[in-house]
C-alpha positions in Angstrom: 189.9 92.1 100.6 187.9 92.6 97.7 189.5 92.7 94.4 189.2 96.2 92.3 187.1 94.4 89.4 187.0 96.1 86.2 184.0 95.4 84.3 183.7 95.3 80.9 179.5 94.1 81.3 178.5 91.7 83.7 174.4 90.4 83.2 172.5 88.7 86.0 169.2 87.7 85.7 167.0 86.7 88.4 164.0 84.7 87.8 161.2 82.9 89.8 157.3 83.8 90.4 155.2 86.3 91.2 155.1 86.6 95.4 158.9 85.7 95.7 160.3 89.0 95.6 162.4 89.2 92.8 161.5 92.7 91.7 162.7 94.1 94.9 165.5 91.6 95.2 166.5 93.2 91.8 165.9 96.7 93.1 167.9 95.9 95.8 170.8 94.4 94.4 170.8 96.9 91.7 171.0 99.9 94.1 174.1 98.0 96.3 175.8 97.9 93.2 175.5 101.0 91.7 175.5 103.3 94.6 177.2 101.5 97.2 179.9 100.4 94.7 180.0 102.9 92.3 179.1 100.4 89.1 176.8 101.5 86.2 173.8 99.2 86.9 170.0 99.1 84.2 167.7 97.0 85.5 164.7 95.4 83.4 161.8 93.7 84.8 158.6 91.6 83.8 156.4 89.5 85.2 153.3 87.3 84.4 149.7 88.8 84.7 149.0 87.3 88.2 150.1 89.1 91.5 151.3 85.7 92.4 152.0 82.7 91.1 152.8 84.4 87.7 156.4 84.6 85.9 158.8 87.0 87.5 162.1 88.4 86.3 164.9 91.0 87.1 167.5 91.5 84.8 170.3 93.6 85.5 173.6 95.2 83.5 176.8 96.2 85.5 179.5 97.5 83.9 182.3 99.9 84.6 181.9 102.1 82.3 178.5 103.9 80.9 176.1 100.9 79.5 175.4 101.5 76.2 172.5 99.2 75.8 170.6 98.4 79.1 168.8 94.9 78.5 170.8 91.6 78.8 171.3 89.3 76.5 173.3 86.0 77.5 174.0 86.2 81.2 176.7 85.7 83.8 174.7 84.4 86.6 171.0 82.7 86.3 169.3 82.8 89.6 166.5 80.4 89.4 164.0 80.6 92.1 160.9 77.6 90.3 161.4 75.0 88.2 159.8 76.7 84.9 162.1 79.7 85.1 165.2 77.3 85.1 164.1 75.8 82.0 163.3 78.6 80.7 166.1 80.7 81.2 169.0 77.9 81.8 170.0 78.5 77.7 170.7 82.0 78.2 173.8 81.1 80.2 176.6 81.9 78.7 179.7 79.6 79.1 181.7 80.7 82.1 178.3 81.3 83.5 177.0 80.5 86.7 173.5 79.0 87.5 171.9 79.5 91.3 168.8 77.5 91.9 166.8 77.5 95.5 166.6 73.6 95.8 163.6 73.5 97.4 161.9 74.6 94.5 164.0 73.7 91.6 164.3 69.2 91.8 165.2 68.6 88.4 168.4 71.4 87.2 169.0 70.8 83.5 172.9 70.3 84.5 175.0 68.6 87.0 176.7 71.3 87.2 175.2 74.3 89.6 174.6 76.1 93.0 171.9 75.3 94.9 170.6 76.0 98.2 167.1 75.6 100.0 166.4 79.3 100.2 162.3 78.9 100.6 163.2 76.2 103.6 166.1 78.5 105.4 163.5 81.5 105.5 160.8 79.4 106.3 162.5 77.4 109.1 165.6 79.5 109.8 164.0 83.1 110.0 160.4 81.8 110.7 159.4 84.3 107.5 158.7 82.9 104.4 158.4 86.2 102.8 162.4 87.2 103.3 163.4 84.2 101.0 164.5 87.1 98.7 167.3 88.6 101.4 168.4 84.9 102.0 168.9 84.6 97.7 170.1 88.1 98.2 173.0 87.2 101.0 173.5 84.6 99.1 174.5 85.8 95.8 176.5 88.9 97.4 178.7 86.1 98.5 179.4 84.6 95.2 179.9 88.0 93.4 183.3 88.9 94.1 183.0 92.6 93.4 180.0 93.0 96.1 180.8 93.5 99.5 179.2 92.0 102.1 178.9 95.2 104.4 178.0 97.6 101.6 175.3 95.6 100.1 173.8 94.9 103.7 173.7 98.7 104.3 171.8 98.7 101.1 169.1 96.2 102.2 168.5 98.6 105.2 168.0 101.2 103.5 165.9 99.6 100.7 163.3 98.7 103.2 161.2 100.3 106.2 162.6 100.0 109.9 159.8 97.9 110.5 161.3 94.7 108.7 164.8 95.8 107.8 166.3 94.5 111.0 164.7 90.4 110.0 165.8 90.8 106.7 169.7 91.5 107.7 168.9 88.5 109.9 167.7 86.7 106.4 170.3 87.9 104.0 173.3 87.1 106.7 171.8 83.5 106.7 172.0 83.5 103.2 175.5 84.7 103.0 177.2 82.2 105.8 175.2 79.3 104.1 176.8 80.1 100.7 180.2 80.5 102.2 179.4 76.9 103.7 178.8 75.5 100.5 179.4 77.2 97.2 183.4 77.1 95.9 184.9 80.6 94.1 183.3 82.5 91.6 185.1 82.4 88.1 187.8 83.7 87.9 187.1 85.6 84.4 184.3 87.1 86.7 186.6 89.9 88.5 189.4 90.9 86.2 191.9 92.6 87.5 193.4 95.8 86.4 196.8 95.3 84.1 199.5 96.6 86.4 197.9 93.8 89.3 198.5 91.0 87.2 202.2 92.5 86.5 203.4 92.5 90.2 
């Protein structure tokens, strides 16, 4: 059962290059979390001058209560889909923080100390799709949030995208999901704080 996390502001920030989705992996995550679980959610983007190959970013803001200013500024959880946005963006963790890289892509972390799956390999070899790397990150990282539920946030993927490809990228993002219950450990636990009266009984 999911715990009934109150939060005060939670940033994520997912970052990468232009052609690996992470606007619409943002879009997607954003809109899971705010209507599927009933979070406030502001979501910033930006990305390089190239269609592809160029910097990419998604930043979102989830809170429990109304978000009084919308862009983030030292983050919970990094997701790190190339090597120059984990350098980049690896100082912006903050210290319970949490940083994601797709290990494929990303050989040299700045720290020992991360999560890391090969999520441009399991879409490529896995779901025979390159393109749905994004639903694997996205399976992936509803997994390790513990206020996102796993059926909520897959309702929200199908509804995100056309009929078309919605039912591969299930297939992606429920790869992405067992593979991170496979390998990553808890989230922190300062992450999902629970309501007063919980912690008293």
């Amino acid at each position: 059962m999911i715990p009934d996390c109150q939060l005060a502001r939670f940033e994520i920030r997912l970052s990468g290059t232009g052609g690996q989705g992470i606007i619409t992996l943002g879009r997607i995550l954003g809109y899971g979390l705010a209507i599927g679980h009933g979070y406030y959610v502001s979501q910033t983007q930006s990305y390089g001058p190239e269609a592809r190959g160029g910097a990419s970013r998604a930043d979102l803001v989830v809170s429990s209560e109304p978000i009084s200013y919308p862009k983030t500024e030292t983050v919970d959880l990094l997701v790190a889909l190339s090597q120059e946005a984990c350098y980049k963006y690896y100082r912006f963790i903050k210290p319970h923080g949490a940083l994601l890289i797709d290990t494929t892509l990303v050989t040299q972390p700045p720290s020992n100390i991360y999560l890391g799956l090969p999520f441009t390999t399991l879409a490529a070899e896995k779901i025979k799709v390159p393109q749905a790397m994004n639903a694997v990150v996205l399976g992936a990282v509803c997994y390790y949030l513990p206020f996102a539920q796993r059926a909520v946030m897959r309702k929200a993927l199908e509804e995100s995208l056309p009929a078309k490809i919605a039912k591969l990228n299930v297939k992606a993002f429920n790869l992405g999901y067992t593979e991170a219950e496979k390998h990553f450990g808890p989230s922190p636990d300062a992450w999902c704080p629970r309501p007063a009266e919980s912690v008293l009984e």
